[in-house]
Structure formats: C-alpha cells, structure tokens
N, C-alpha and C positions, 0 to 999 in steps of 0.2 A: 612486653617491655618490662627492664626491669626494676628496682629500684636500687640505687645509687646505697655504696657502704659508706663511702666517705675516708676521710682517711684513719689507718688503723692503729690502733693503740701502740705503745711501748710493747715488745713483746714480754708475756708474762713473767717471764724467769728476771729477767730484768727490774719491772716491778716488783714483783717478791725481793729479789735480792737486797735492791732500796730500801725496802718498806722496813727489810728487817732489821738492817742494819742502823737503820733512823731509831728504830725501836731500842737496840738494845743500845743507841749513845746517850739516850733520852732516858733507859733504864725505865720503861712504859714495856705493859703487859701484853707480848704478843699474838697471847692467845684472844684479848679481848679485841684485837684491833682486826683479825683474820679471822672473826665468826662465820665459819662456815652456810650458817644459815641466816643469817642479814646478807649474808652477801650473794647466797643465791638467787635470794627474792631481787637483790637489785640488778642481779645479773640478768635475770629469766634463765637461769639454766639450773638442771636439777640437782638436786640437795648432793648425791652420790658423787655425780659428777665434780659439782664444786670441792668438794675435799677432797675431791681426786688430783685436784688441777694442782689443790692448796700444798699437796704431796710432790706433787713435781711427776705428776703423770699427763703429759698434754695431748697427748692420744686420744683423750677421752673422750667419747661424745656417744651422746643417746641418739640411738634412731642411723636413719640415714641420713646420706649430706646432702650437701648445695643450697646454694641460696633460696630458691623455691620453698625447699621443705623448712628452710630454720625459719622463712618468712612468718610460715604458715603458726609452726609450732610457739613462735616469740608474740608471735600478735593475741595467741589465742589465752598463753599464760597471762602477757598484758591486759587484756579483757578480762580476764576472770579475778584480777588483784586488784583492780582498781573502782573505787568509790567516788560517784558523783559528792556534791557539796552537803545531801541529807545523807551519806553513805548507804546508798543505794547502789546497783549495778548502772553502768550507761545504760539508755536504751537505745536499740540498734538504728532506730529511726534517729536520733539525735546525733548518733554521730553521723550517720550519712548525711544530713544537711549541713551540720558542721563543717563537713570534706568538703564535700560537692559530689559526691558517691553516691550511686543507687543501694540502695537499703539490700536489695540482694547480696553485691559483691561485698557492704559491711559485714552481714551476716553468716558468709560461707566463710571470710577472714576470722572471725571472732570464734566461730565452729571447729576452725582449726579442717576444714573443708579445700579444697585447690578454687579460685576466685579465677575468672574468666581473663584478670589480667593484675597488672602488680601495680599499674600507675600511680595510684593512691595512696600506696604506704607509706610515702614519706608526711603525705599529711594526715593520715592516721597516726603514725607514731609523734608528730606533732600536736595532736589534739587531747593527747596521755603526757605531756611536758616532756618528751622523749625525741630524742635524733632519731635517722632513720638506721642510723648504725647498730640501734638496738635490736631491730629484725633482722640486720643481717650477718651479723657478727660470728665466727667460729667462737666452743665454746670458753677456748681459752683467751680471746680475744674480748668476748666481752666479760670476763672474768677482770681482767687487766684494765680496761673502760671502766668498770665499776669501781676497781680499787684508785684510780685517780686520784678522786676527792681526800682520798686517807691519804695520799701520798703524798697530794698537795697541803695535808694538813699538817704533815710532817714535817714538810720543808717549812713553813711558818713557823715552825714551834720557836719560842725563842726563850730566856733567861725567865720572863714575866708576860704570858699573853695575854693576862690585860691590863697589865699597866701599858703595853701598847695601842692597845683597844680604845682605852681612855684618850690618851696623847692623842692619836691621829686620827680617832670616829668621834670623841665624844659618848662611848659607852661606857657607863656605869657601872652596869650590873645584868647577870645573865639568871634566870629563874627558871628552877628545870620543875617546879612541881611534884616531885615527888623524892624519892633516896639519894642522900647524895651522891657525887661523879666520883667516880676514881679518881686518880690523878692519868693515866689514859682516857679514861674517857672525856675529862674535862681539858685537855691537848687538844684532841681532835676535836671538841667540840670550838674551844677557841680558834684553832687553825681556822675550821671549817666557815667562821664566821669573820674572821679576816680578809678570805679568800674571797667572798661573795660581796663583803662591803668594798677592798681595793677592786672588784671586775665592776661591782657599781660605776665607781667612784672615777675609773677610764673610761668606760662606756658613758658618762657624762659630760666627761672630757673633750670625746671624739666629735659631740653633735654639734 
C-alpha cells in the first residue's frame, strides 16, 4: 500500500519565475530569499541538488526514483533533522506509539531501510508537522512546496506590512533577537506572519 502525494505543487519554473519577478518589483534581495541551503533542509532534498533545481536544471535527482525509494530517503533525512522539545533525537518507540506503528516498521523507516509496508507515512510525516507530500515529492516538486511560503510572502508584501499587521491583528511589534532584518528578510518575515494569522483567522471562521 502506498502512501497518497496529494496534490502537487506549482511546477517549479513557474515558482521561480514569480518569486523572482516579486523580487525584483519589490527591489528585495534575491539571493537572500533563494538560500540554497535553508531551502534544502526544508525541502529534504540535497544541498547539490537544490542549486541544481535553483539553476533551472530539473532533471536533477540523487539516487534512484519512485515513490518507494524517495519515501524511504525523505523520512530518514526527516528523522535525522528534527528535535524533540529538550532537542534530542525522537525516540523510535515514541513515535511508534504516537502512529499506531510497530517500533520495527519506525525503525527500518527512520534507517532509511525498505519497511514491510507504507501505510503509516502519512502519519509519520504528521507527527514531524509535515504533510505526507513531503515523502513523496520528486525533487523539484518539493523544491516548489517549500518555496510556497516565500511566494506567499511575496504576494502579501505591501506599501507598509505592518502598519497592516497593526490595523487588522492588533500587532505591535515583532522581536527577532538578535541583528537586525534586512529589508528582505523583514518582507518575508512580515508576509510570512500575515499568511499564518489571516489562515488562522478563516480557519476560525469556518468552525
């Protein structure tokens, strides 16, 4: 059995084209918003590859295909990135009770091993705040997934994002801690915080 993609992104050329074009009307740095290596990690696809894609090479893919194998290769990079809440590794027992999965078939998943069956991966990649589209994604496909969020930050951008922030959330002020933003990086960081409070703010709506 296998596990479901879902449906599939924009194709990347397309993305790119937007993205860029957003960039340069917005006069934002397009090198900062197409970090080859933040985007790999959110991709799960390898560092080579993503600047491959970023070039407009979509051929590109490490390994062999099919869904099986990117299953296997995406769950085990996901395992290996990600930190419990003391930033620790999961432990494989933990997510298998979390699923509903025998600690084996976690374990041969997270190994980066062939698992007896695929059933579970959608709520495996559920239990990492991930759609199931993340394991199965080709690599420019989830290249184009991952850029969303930038894209959707870019269609937000507007005159003042946060004197809109203010008006229609009631946000003040945003605190990054440490050097200040760009003016790209503080776009998309505004965009990105628009995007999440109006999907709130329907998804409120809807109930």
């Amino acid at each position: 059995m296998t596990v479901s993609a879902g449906d599939p992104p924009l194709p990347l050329a397309v993305t790119l084209d937007r993205i860029r074009a957003l960039a340069e009307e917005g006069r934002l740095e397009l090198d900062e918003i197409l970090d080859p290596e933040a985007l790999a990690e959110r991709a799960g696809v390898d560092l080579e590859v993503t600047a491959a894609l970023l070039r407009g090479e979509e051929g590109a893919d490490p390994g062999p295909g099919g869904t099986g194998e990117r299953v296997r290769r995406r769950a085990a990079f996901l395992y290996a990135v990600s930190r419990d809440v003391h930033g620790h590794p999961y432990r494989v027992a933990d997510i298998a009770a979390a699923i509903g999965a025998p600690a084996r078939w976690v374990d041969a998943l997270v190994s980066g091993r062939r698992p007896p069956h695929l059933r579970h991966c959608k709520a495996f990649a559920a239990f990492f705040g991930r759609e199931a589209s993340f394991l199965t994604d080709t690599p420019a496909q989830a290249v184009s997934r991952a850029l969303r969020p930038t894209l959707e930050s870019l269609d937000y951008r507007s005159g003042n994002l946060m004197a809109d922030l203010v008006d229609q959330y009631g946000l003040v002020s945003v605190s990054t801690r440490g050097r200040p933003l760009t003016r790209t990086q503080e776009t998309l960081l505004l965009g990105m915080i628009t995007g999440m409070l109006s999907a709130e703010r329907h998804a409120g709506a809807a109930r």
